[in-house]
Structure formats: C-alpha cells, structure tokens
N, C-alpha and C positions, 0 to 999 in steps of 0.2 A: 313244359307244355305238352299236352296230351299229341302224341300222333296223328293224322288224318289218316286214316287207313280205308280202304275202298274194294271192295270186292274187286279180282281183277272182268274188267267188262272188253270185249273185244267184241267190232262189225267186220263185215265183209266191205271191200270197197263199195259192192253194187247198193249194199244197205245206207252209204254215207250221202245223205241229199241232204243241203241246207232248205229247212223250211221257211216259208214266209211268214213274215210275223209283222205287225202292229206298229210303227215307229212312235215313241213317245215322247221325246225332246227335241230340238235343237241342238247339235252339238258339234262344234268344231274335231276333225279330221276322221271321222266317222269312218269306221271301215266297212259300211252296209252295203254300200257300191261295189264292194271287191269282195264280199262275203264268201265266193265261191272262192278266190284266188287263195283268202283264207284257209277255207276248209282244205282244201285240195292238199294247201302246206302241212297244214299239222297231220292231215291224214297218212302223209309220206314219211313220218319219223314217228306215230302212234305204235304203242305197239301193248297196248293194253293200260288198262287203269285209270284214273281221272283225266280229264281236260283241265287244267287249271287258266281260268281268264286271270293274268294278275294283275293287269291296272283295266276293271272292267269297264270301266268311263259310262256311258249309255248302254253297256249291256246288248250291243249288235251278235257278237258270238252266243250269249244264252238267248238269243231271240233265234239265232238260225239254226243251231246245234241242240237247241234244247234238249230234241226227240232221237239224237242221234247218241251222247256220249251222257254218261255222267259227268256233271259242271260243277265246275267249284268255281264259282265267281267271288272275285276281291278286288275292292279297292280301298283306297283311306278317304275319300269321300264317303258319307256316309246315303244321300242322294241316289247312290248308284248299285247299293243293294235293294233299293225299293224298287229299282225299275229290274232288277235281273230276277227280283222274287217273282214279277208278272210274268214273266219266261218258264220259269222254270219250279213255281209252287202250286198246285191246285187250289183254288180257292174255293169255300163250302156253299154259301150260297150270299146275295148281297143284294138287298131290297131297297131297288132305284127310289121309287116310292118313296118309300118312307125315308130314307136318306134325303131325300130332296125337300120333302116336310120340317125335316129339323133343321137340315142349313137353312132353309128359309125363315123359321122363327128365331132360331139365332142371329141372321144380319137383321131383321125388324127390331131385336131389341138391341143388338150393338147402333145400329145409327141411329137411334131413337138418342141416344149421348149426346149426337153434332146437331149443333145449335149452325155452324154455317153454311151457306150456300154452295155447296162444291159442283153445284150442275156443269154439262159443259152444253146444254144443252140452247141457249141464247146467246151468241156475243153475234156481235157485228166487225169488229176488224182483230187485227193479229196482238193489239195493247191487251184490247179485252180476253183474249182467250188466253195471254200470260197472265193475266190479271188471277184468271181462275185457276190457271198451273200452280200459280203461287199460294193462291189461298190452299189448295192440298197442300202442299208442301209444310204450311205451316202448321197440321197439325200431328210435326214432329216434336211441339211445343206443349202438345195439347198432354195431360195428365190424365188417363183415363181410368177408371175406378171396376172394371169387368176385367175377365182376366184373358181372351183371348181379344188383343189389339196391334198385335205385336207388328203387321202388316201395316194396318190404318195410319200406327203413325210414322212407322219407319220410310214407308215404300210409296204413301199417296202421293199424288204429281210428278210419279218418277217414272218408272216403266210403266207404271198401272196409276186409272184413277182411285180417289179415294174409296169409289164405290165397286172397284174391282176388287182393292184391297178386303174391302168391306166383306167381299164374300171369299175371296181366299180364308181368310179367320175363322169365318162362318163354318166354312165346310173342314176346314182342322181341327174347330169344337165338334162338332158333329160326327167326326170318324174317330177321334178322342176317346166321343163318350160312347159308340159303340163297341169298340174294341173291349172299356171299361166296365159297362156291363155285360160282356161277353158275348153280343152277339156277333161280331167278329174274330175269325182265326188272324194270325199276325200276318196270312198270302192277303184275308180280304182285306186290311189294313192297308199293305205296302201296294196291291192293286190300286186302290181308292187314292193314297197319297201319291202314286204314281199317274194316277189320270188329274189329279190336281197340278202336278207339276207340267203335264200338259196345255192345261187351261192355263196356265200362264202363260207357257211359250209361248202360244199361239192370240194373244190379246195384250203382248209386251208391245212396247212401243217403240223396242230396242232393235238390234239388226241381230239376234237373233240369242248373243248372250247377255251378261249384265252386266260389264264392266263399267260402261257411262251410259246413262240415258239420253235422249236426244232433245237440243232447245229448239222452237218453233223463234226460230231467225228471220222465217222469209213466208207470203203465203203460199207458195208449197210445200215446207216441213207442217208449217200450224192444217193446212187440209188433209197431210198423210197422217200425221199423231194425231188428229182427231180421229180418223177412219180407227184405230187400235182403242181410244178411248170410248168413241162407240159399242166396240164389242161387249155382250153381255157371259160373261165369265161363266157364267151357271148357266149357258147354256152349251158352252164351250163342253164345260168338265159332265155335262150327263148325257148328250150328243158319244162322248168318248166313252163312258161308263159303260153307255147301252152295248158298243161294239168291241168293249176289251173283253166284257164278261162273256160273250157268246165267242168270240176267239178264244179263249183259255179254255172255257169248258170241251171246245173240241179240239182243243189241240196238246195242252199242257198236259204231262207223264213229270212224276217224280222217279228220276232214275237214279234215287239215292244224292240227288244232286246237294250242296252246300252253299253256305254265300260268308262272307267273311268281311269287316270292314278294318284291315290291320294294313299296314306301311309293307311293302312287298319282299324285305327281308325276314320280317315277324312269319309273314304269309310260306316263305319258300321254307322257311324253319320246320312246316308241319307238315312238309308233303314228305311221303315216303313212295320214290318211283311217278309214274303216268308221265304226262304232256304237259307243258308249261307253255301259254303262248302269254308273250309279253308285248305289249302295244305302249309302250310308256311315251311322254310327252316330245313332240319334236324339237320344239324353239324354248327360248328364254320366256315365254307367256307363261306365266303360271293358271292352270284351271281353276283352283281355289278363289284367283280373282276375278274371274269372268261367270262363273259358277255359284258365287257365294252366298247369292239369291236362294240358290233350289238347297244348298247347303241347309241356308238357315228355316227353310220349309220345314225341311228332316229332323234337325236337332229342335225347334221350336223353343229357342234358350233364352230369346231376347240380349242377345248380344252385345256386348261394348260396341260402339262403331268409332274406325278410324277415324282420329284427328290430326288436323295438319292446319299449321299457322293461326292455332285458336278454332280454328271451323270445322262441323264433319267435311271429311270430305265429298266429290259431289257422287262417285260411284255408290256412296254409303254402304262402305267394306264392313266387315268383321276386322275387328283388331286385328285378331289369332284366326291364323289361316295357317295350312300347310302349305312350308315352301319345295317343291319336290328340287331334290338333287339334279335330274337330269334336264333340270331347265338352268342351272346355276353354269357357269363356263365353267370354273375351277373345280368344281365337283360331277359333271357329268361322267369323266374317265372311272371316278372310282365309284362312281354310280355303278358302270355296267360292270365296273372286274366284282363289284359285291353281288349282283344280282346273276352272273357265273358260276361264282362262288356256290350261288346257294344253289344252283341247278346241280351242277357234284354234288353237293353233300348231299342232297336228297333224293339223286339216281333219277333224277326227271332227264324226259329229251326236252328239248325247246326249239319252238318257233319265233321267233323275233323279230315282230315288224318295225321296219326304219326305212326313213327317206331322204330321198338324197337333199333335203332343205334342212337336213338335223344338226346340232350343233358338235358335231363326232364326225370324222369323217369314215367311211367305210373301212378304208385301208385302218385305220386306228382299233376301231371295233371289231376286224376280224383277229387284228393281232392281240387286243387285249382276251378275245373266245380261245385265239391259239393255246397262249400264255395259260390260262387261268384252266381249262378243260383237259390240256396237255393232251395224251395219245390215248384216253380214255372216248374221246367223241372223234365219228365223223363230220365233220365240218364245210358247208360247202351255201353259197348264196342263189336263190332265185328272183325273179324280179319281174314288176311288171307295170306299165304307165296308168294314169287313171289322173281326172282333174281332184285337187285338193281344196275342200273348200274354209274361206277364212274366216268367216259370219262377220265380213265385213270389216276388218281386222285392220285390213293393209285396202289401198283402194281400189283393188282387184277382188271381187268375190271369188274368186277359185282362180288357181295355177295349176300348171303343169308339175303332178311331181312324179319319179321315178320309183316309185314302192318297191322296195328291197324285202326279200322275206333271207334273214341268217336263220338256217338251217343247223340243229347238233343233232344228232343219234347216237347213244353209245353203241360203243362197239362191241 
C-alpha cells in the first residue's frame, strides 16, 4: 500500500484555535463539548505532520481543527467521510434552486406508484393512528418498479413517514444524477448527502439514533411521533443547504487534508510519522447498529436485512455490519496493543481518548501503552469531566463521565 506522506506542516501555539463549525448529526459520545480539551491534547504531543482522526464518527475534530492542521480523517463507516469532507473539502458551487426542482419532480413521480393512503394527517384516536403506522409499514411488501425506493419500503412507519422516506429517495436521485452529469465535484456530493443525513436526524422519530424506532403505546408517545411525522423533510434538508454552503465557502481551506474509510489498522498502516488521535468506541454498543440507517444512506445498496425467528427484525439492520473489536470484552485488550502497535511502526505520537465507563480499565491500557511502546514513548494521562451523552440508550440522557486523554510522544 502506497505511503500517506504529507508535507511536514507545523503552528505556533497562538495559531491553534478550534473553529466553530455546523453540527450535522446526532451522535452518541460526541466529543464537540470538549473540542477544546481535545485540541489542547494533541497540540501537547504535535510536533509536525498530519493530525490523523482515526475512528472519525461525526467528524467533531475535522469540523474544529479543519483550518488549523492538515486532517486525515477515517473511519470504517462510510457515513463519516461524507460529514468530514464538509469540514474539510471546498465545494465549487451547488444550485439550491435547481436541486430542489428535481427532488421535487422525483418524489411527484416516485409516489405517483402508491395507490395507499399513508396520510397521517386524519385519525381520531391512538387505533387509528397505528392503523396508519401500519399501513407504512407495509409497503415493505410493496415491489416497486423505479429504481430509487430503497427508503420507501424499507424505512416508512419506522423512523420516518412514508412520505419522508418519499423524499429522502428523492433527493439521493437527484444528487446522483448530478454528481452524474457532472455538475457536481465529489465535496458538493458528500456536502449535499451530508445535509440529507441531517434531515433525517432531525425529523426521526427516534431518540436520536436508529437502533429501534418507537411504538405509539399511550396518547402521549402517538402526539410526540406525530409532531416528527409532521415534519416536512425537504424543508429540513434546504433550511441546512442554505446555511452549510455559506459556512464552507468562508470557512473551508484544503490544507492538503485526506479522508479514508479503512478499519483503523489498514489506516495506521499508511501513516509515516504526524499525530494520531484515536476516539474508538467506549461500551459493548456497536455504532454500526445504532447507525446503520445513515450507513445505508451512503452505500445506497438496498441491503439484506436482518432476520430473526422468520421475521425482519424490528430495528431493520443490515445483515453485515461491522463489529468493532473494542466493543467485544474478549477482543478489546488486543484491540488496543494492535492499534500501539501500529502508532510505532509508523512513528505517529498519539492522543487517546477513553473513559472511565470503558470496557478496559485504565490501569490495563496504560500497561498494555507501556508493554507495547516500550522506552521509545513518553507516556503519561490527562483528564477531564464532562456529562456524556446516551441518545437515550440507558434511561439516563447523559452521565457523568471522567474523559481520560493517554498521552505518547516519542522520545
């Protein structure tokens, strides 16, 4: 595999300010709240060359640091290259207008297909309004003959209504086919499909990612999932259009930066030297499963969906999902001595965030740094408190956690 090789780039402290930038998803353990504590870290062990984000989740460090270091963001989701290219790619120029013309005659002729009623806009008690959840639902059954439905029938009555879905499709043919006939560069691509993946977030019916969608039980779940099913999606996603394109164009600098979607040993494989900060997963939660929604936004593959006891199940997974190591008990240890490992062989220092709700205990992980870095790196922990939030995970929206930053610098 080809080297990453990078001019070496060095600031002054006074130069390193995290910039503000745009938040665009939902995302469980987020490090946007502590971005400064962040920066501050890797700044204390920089000492020229790349920043490497390697599990870059939502892309918070190419959103703060953009303007500051040359970025290599990665991750193995592929989701999270779209949102770091908004950070950190110029995009040339993207005509709200006209974009919003064609998603528009594309959902007019994708539901011009459904012959049922999916309104949600009549019922009178909580029968009837599952009455109508269901009727989305069903047309997971439905065979549809156009080629962008992938949404419509997977996802209607789930997080989103049918006619949400309706227009997520809409507006993925539509940046498709511009990208296609090339009036798009691949920044106003991942820009565009990045503010899509917003319009969902924010018109899910979910608590905030997509592991399970929520049943209207009582009349106040059926009056709160209405209020989300009310939302008009397309206006969500040109609302955000209007104000991503006018933040990129005065803010985004290509500082040589990169973006990568490989598994974090592939990734540490190609660096030669810079900064490595690593945020990998805390708990036994895997992202791919609470994520798999915006996943399958990205790949657009129309996916197998998991079965169990004859039935999809109700989260409606992807079969094949990646299971990270460091959510697994038995493999998290050799999770971290491999991703060590690869900080030596490629002369990176590293920043490494962990907390103290991880499934590693400190004392284990600094002896597996000791072991594996040997007398090659300085070694040493900072830390600092901050609430952590669960997107509603556990029945706490946020805890107390104790954000540990391990610290290496060679010597």
């Amino acid at each position: 595999m080809t080297k990453l090789v990078i001019d070496e780039f060095k600031r002054t402290e006074e130069s390193i300010k995290s910039r503000t930038y745009p938040k665009l998803i939902k995302y469980m353990g987020s490090k946007a709240k502590i971005i400064d504590f962040v920066s501050e870290s890797i700044h204390s062990v920089y000492d020229g060359g790349i920043v490497c984000d390697l599990f870059s989740g939502a892309a918070s460090l190419s959103g703060a640091l953009g303007g500051c270091y040359p970025i290599h963001a990665n991750d193995i989701q592929s989701y999270s290259s779209l949102i770091a290219s908004v950070y950190l790619k110029p995009i040339r120029e993207i005509n709200v207008k006209s974009l919003m013309e064609e998603a528009l005659l594309n959902y007019i002729n994708a539901k011009s297909s459904i012959t049922l009623d999916l309104s949600y806009e009549v019922f009178s008690s909580l029968e009837q309004f599952n009455l109508i959840e269901e009727r989305n639902r069903e047309l997971i059954n439905v065979n549809f003959d156009h080629e962008y439905h992938l949404f419509v029938k997977n996802y209607s009555g789930t997080w989103w209504s049918a006619e949400q879905c309706l227009w997520i499709d809409a507006f993925k043919q539509t940046i498709d086919s511009k990208i296609g006939r090339g009036e798009f560069t691949e920044a106003d691509y991942a820009l565009t499909m990045s503010v899509l993946l917003h319009a969902m977030a924010y018109s899910s019916q979910g608590t905030g990612h997509y592991a399970q969608y929520r049943d209207a039980k009582t009349q106040s779940s059926m009056k709160d999932i209405n209020i989300y099913r009310k939302k008009r999606l397309q206006e969500l996603f040109e609302k955000k259009l209007n104000q991503i394109i006018i933040w990129s164009k005065e803010n985004v600098i290509d500082l040589n930066h990169s973006i990568t979607t490989l598994d974090y040993k592939d990734c540490l494989g190609m660096l030669e030297g810079g900064t490595v900060y690593a945020d990998p997963p805390y708990a036994f939660v895997h992202y791919s499963r609470f994520y798999h929604a915006m996943e399958t936004l990205s790949l657009y593959d129309y996916p197998t969906l998991q079965i169990k006891g004859g039935s999809i199940v109700k989260g409606r997974y992807r079969e094949e999902r990646h299971q990270s190591p460091f959510c697994i008990k038995s493999q998290v240890s050799g999770a971290f001595e491999d991703l060590f490992l690869g900080i030596k062989k490629s002369g990176s220092n590293l920043a490494l965030s962990y907390s103290n709700t991880a499934m590693i205990s400190l004392e284990t992980l600094l002896d597996i740094s000791k072991r594996t870095l040997n007398s090659n790196y300085e070694i040493w922990v900072e830390g600092t408190d901050h609430q952590h939030m669960t997107m509603g995970r556990q029945n706490d929206r946020s805890r107390d956690v104790k954000e540990l930053m391990l610290l290496a610098r060679k010597r």
